[in-house]
PDB file with one MODEL, atoms N, CA, C and O in Angstrom:
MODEL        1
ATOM      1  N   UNK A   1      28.334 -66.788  34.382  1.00  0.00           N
ATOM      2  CA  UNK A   1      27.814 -67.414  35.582  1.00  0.00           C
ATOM      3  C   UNK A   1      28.755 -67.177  36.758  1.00  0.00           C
ATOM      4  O   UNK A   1      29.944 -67.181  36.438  1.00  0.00           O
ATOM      5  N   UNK A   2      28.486 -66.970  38.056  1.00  0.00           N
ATOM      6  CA  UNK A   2      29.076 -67.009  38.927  1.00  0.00           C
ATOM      7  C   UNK A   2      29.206 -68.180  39.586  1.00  0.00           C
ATOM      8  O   UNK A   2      28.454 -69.144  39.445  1.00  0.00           O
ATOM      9  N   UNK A   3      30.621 -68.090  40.671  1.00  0.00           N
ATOM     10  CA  UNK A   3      31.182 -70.029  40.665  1.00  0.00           C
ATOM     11  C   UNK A   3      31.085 -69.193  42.354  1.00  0.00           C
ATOM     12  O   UNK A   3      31.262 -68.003  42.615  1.00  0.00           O
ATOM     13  N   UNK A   4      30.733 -70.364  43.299  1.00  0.00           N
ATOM     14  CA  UNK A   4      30.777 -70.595  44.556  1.00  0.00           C
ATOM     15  C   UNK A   4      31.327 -71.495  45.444  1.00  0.00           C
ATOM     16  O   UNK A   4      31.189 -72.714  45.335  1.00  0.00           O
ATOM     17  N   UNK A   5      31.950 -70.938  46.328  1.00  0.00           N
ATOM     18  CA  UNK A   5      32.670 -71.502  46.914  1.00  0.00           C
ATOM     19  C   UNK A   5      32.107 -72.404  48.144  1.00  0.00           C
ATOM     20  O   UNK A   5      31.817 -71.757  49.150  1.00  0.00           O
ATOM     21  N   UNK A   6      31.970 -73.396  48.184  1.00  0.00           N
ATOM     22  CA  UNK A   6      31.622 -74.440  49.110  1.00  0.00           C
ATOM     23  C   UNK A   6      32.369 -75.126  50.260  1.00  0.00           C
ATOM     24  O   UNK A   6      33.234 -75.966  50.015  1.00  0.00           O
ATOM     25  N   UNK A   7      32.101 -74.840  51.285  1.00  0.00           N
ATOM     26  CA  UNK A   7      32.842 -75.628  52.014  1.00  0.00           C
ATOM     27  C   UNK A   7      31.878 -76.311  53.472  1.00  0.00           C
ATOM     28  O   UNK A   7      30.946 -75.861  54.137  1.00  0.00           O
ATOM     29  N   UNK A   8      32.522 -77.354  53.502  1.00  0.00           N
ATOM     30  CA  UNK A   8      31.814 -78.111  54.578  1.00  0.00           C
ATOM     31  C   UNK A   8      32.523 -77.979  55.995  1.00  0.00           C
ATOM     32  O   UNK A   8      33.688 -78.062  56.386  1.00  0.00           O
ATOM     33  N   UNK A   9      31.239 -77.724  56.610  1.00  0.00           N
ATOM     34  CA  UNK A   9      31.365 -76.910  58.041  1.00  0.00           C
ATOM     35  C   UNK A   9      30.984 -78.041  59.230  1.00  0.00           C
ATOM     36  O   UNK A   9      31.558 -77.969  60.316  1.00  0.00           O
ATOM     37  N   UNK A  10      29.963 -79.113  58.958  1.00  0.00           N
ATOM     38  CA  UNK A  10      29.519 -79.725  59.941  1.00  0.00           C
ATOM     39  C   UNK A  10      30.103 -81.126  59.555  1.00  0.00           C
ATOM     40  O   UNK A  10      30.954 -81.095  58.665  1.00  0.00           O
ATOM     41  N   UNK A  11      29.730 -82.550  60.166  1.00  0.00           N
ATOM     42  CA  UNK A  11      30.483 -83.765  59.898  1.00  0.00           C
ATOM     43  C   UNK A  11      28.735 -84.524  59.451  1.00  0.00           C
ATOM     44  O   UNK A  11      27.579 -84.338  59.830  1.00  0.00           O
ATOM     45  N   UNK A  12      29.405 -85.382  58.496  1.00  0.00           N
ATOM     46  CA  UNK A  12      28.339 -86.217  58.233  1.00  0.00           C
ATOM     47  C   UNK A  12      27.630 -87.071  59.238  1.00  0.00           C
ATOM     48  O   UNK A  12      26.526 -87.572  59.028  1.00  0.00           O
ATOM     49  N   UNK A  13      28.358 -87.220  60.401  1.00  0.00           N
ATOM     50  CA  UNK A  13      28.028 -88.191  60.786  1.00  0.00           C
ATOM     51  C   UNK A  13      26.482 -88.270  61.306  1.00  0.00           C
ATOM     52  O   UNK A  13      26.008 -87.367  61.995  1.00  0.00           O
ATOM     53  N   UNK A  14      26.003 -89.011  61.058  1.00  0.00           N
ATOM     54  CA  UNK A  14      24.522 -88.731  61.769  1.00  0.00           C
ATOM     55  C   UNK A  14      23.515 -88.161  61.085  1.00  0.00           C
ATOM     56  O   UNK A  14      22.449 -87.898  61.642  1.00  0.00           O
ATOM     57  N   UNK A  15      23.824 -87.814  59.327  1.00  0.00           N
ATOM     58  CA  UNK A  15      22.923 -87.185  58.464  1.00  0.00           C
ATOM     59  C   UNK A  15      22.204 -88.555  58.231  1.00  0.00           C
ATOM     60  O   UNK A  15      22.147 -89.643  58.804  1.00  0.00           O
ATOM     61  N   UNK A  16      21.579 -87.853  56.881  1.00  0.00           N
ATOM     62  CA  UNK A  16      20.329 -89.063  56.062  1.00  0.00           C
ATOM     63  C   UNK A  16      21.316 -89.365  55.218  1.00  0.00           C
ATOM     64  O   UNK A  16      22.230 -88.542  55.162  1.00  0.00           O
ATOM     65  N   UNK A  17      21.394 -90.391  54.491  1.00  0.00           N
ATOM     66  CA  UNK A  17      21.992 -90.927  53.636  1.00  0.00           C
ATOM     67  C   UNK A  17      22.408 -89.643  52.420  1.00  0.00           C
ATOM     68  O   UNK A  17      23.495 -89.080  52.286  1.00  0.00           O
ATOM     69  N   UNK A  18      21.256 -89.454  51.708  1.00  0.00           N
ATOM     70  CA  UNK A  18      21.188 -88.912  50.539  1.00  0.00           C
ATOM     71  C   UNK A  18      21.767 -87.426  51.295  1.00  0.00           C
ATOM     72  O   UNK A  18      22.249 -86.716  50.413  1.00  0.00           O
ATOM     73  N   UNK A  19      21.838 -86.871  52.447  1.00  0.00           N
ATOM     74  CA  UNK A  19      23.287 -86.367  52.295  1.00  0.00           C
ATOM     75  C   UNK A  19      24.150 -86.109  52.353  1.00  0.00           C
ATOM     76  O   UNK A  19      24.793 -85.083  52.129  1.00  0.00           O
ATOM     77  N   UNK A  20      24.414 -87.505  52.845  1.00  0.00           N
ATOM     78  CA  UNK A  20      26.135 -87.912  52.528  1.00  0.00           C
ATOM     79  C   UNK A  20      26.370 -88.299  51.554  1.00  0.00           C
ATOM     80  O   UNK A  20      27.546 -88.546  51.285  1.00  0.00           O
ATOM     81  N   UNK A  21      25.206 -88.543  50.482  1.00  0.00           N
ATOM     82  CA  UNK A  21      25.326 -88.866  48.962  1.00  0.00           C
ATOM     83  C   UNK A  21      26.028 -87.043  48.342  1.00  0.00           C
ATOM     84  O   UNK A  21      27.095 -86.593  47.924  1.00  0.00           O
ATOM     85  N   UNK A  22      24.494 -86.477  48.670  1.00  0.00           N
ATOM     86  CA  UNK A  22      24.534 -85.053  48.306  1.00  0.00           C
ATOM     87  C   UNK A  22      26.450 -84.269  48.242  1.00  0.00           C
ATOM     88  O   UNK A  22      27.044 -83.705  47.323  1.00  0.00           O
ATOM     89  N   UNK A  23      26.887 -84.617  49.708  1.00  0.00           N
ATOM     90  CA  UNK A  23      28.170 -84.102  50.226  1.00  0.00           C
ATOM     91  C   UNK A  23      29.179 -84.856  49.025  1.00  0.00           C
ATOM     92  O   UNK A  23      29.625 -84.157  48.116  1.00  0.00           O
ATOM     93  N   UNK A  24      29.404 -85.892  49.075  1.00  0.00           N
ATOM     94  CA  UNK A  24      30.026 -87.147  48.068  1.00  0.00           C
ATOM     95  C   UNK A  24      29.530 -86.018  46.325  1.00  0.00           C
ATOM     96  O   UNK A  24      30.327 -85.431  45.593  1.00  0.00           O
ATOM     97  N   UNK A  25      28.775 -86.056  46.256  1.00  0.00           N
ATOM     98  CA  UNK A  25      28.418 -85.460  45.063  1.00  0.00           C
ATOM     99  C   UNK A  25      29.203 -83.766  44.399  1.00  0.00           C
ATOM    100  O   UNK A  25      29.581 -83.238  43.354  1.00  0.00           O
ATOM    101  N   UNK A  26      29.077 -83.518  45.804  1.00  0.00           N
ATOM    102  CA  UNK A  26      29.859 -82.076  46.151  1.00  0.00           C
ATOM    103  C   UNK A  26      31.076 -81.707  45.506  1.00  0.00           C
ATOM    104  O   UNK A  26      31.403 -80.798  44.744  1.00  0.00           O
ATOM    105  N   UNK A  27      31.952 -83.181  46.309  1.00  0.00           N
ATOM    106  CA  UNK A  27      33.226 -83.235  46.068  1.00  0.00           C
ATOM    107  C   UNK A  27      33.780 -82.904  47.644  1.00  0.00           C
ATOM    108  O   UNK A  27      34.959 -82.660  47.900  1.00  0.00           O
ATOM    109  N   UNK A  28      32.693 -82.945  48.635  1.00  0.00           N
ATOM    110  CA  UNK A  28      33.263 -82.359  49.610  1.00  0.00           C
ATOM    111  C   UNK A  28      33.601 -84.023  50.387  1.00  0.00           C
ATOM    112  O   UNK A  28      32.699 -84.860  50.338  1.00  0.00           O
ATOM    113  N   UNK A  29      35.107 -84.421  51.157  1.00  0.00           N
ATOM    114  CA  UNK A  29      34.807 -85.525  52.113  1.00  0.00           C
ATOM    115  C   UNK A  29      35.199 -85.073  53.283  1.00  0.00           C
ATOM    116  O   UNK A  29      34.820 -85.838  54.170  1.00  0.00           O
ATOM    117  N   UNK A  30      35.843 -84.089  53.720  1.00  0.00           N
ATOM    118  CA  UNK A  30      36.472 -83.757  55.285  1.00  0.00           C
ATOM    119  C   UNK A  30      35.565 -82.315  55.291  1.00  0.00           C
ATOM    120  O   UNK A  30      34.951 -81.796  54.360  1.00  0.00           O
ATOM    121  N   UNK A  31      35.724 -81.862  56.735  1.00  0.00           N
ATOM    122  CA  UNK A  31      35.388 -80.640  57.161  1.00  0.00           C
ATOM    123  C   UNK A  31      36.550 -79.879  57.517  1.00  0.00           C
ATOM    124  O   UNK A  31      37.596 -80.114  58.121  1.00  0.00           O
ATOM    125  N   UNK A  32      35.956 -78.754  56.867  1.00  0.00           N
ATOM    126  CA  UNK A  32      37.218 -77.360  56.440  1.00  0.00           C
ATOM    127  C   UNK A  32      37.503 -77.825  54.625  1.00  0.00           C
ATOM    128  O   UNK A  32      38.300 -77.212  53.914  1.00  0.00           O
ATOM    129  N   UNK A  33      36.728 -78.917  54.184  1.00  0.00           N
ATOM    130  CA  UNK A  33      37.376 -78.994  52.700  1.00  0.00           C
ATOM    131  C   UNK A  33      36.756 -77.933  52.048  1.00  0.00           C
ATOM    132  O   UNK A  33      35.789 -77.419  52.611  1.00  0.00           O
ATOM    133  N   UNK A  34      37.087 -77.549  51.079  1.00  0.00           N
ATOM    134  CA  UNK A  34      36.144 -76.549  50.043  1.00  0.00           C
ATOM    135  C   UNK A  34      36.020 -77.070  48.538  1.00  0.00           C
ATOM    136  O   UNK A  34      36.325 -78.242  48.317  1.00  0.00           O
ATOM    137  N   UNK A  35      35.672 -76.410  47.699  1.00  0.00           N
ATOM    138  CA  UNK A  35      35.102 -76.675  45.987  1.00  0.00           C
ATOM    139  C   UNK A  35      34.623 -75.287  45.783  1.00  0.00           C
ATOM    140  O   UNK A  35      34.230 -74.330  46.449  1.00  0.00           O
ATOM    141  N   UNK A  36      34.886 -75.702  44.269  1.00  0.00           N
ATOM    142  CA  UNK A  36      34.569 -74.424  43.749  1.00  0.00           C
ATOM    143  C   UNK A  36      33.524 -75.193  42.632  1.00  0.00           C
ATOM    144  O   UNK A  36      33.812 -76.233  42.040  1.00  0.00           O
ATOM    145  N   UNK A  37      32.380 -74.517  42.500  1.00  0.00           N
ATOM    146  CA  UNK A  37      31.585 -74.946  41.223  1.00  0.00           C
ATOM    147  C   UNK A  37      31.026 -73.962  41.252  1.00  0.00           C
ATOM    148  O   UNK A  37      31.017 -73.058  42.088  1.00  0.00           O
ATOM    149  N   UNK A  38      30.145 -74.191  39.626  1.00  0.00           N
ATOM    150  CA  UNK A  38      29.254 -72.860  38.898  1.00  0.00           C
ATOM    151  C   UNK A  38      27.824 -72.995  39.645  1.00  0.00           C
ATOM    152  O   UNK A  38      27.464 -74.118  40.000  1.00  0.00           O
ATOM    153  N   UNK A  39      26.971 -71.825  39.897  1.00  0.00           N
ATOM    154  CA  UNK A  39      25.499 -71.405  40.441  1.00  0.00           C
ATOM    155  C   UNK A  39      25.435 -72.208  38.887  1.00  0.00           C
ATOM    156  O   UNK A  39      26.053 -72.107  37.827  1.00  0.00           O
ATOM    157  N   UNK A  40      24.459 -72.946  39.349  1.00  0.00           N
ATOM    158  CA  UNK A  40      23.665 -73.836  38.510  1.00  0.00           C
ATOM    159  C   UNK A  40      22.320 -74.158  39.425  1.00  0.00           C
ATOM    160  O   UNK A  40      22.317 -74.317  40.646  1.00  0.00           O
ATOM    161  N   UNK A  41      21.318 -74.207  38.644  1.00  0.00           N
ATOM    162  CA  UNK A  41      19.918 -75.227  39.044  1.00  0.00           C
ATOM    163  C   UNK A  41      20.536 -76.286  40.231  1.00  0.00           C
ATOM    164  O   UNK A  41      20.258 -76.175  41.426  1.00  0.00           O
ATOM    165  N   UNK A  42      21.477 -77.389  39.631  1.00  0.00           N
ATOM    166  CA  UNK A  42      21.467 -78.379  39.985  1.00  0.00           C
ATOM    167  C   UNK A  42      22.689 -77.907  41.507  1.00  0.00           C
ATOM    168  O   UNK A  42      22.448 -78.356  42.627  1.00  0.00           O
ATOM    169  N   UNK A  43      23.670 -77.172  41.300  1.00  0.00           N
ATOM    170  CA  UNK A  43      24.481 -77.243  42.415  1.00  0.00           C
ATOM    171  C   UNK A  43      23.187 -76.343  43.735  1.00  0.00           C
ATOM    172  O   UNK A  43      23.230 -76.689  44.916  1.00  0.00           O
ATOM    173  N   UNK A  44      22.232 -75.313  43.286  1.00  0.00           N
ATOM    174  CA  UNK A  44      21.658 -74.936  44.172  1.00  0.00           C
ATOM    175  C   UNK A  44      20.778 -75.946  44.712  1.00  0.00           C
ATOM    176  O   UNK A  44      20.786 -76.009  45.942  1.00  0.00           O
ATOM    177  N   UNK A  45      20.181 -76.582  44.230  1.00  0.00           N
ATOM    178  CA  UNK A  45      19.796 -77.914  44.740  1.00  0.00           C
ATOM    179  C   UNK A  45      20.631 -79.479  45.916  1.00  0.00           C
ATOM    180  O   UNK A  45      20.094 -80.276  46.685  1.00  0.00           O
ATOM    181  N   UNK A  46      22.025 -79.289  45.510  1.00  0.00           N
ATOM    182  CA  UNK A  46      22.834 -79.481  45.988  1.00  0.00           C
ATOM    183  C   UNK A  46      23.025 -79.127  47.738  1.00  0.00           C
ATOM    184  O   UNK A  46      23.040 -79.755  48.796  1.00  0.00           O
ATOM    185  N   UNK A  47      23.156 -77.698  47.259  1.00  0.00           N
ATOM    186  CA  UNK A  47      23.541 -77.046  48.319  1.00  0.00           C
ATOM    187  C   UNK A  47      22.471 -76.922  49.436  1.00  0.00           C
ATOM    188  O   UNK A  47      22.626 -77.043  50.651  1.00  0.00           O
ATOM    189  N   UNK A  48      21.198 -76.615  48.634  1.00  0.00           N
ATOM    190  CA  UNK A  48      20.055 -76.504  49.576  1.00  0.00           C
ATOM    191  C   UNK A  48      19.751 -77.706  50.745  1.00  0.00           C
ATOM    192  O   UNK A  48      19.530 -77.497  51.938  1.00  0.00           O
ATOM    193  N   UNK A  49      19.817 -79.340  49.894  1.00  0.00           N
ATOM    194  CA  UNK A  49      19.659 -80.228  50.446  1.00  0.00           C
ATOM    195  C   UNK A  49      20.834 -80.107  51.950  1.00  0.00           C
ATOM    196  O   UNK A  49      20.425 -80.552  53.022  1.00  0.00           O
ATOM    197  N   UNK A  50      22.084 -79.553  51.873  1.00  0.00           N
ATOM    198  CA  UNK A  50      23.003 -80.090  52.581  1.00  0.00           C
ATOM    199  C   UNK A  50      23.046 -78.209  53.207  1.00  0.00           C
ATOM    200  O   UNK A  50      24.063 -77.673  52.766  1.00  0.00           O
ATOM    201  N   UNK A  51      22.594 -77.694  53.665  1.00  0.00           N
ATOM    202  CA  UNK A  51      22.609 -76.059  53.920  1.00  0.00           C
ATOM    203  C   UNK A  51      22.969 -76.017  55.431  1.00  0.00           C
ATOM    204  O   UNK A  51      23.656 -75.160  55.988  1.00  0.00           O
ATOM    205  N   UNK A  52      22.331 -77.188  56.033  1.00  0.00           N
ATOM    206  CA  UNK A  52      23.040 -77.087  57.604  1.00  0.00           C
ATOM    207  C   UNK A  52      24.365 -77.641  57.525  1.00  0.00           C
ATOM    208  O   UNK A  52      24.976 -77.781  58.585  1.00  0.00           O
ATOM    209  N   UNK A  53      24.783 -77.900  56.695  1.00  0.00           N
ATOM    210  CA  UNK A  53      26.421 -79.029  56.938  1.00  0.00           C
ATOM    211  C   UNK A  53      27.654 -78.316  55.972  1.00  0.00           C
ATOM    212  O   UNK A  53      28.756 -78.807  55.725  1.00  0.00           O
ATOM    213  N   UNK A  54      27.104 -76.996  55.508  1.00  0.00           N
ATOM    214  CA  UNK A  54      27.707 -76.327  54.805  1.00  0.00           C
ATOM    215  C   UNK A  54      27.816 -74.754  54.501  1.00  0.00           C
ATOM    216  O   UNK A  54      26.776 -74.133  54.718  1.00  0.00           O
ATOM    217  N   UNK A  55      28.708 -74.152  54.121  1.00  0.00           N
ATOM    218  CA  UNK A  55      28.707 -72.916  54.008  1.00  0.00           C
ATOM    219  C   UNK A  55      29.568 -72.039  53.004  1.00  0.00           C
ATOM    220  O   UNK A  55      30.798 -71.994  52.989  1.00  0.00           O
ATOM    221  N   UNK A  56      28.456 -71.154  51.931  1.00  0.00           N
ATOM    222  CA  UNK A  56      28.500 -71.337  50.537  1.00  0.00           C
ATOM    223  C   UNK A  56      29.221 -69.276  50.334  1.00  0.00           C
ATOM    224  O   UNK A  56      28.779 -68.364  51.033  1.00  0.00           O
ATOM    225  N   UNK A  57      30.067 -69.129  49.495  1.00  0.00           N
ATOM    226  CA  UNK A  57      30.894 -67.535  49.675  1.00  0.00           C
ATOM    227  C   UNK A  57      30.803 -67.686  47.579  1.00  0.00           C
ATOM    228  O   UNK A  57      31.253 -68.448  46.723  1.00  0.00           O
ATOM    229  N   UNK A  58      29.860 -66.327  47.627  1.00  0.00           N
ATOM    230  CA  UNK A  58      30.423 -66.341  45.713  1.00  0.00           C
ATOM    231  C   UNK A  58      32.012 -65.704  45.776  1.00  0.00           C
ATOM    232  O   UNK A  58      32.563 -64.973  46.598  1.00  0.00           O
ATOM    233  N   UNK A  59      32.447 -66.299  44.584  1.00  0.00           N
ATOM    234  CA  UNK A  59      33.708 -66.165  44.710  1.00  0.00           C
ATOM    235  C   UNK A  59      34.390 -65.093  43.370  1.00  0.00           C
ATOM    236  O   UNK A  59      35.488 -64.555  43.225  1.00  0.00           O
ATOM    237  N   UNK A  60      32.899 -65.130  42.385  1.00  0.00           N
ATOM    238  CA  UNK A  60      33.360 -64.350  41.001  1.00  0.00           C
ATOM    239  C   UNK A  60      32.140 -64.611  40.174  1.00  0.00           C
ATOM    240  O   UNK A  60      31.202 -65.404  40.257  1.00  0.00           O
ATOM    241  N   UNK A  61      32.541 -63.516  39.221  1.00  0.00           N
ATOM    242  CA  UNK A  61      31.350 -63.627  38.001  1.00  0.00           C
ATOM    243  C   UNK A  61      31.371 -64.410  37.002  1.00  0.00           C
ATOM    244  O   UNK A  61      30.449 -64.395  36.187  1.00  0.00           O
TER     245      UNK A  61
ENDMDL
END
């Protein structure tokens, strides 16, 4: 599986709840933070929900 690199680009402030849940879920809490997790179902789902407040680089196979 390939793992992606996440990082949050925009500020919560002013989202919908669920995603600042979504972000919280991430692992992401500041902007400029990053994470690394696996392409999964569930992280693309993740990511999709939160796609304006974030910005996603594969990082490996």
């Amino acid at each position: 599986m390939a793992t992606w690199k996440i990082t949050q680009t925009k500020s919560r402030i002013g989202c919908k709840q669920n995603q600042r849940d979504t972000l919280r879920s991430l692992g992401l809490k500041k902007i400029r933070q990053s994470v690394e997790r696996q392409d999964d179902p569930q992280t693309r789902g993740y990511v999709h929900t939160v796609r304006h407040l974030v910005t996603v680089e594969e990082v490996g196979s």
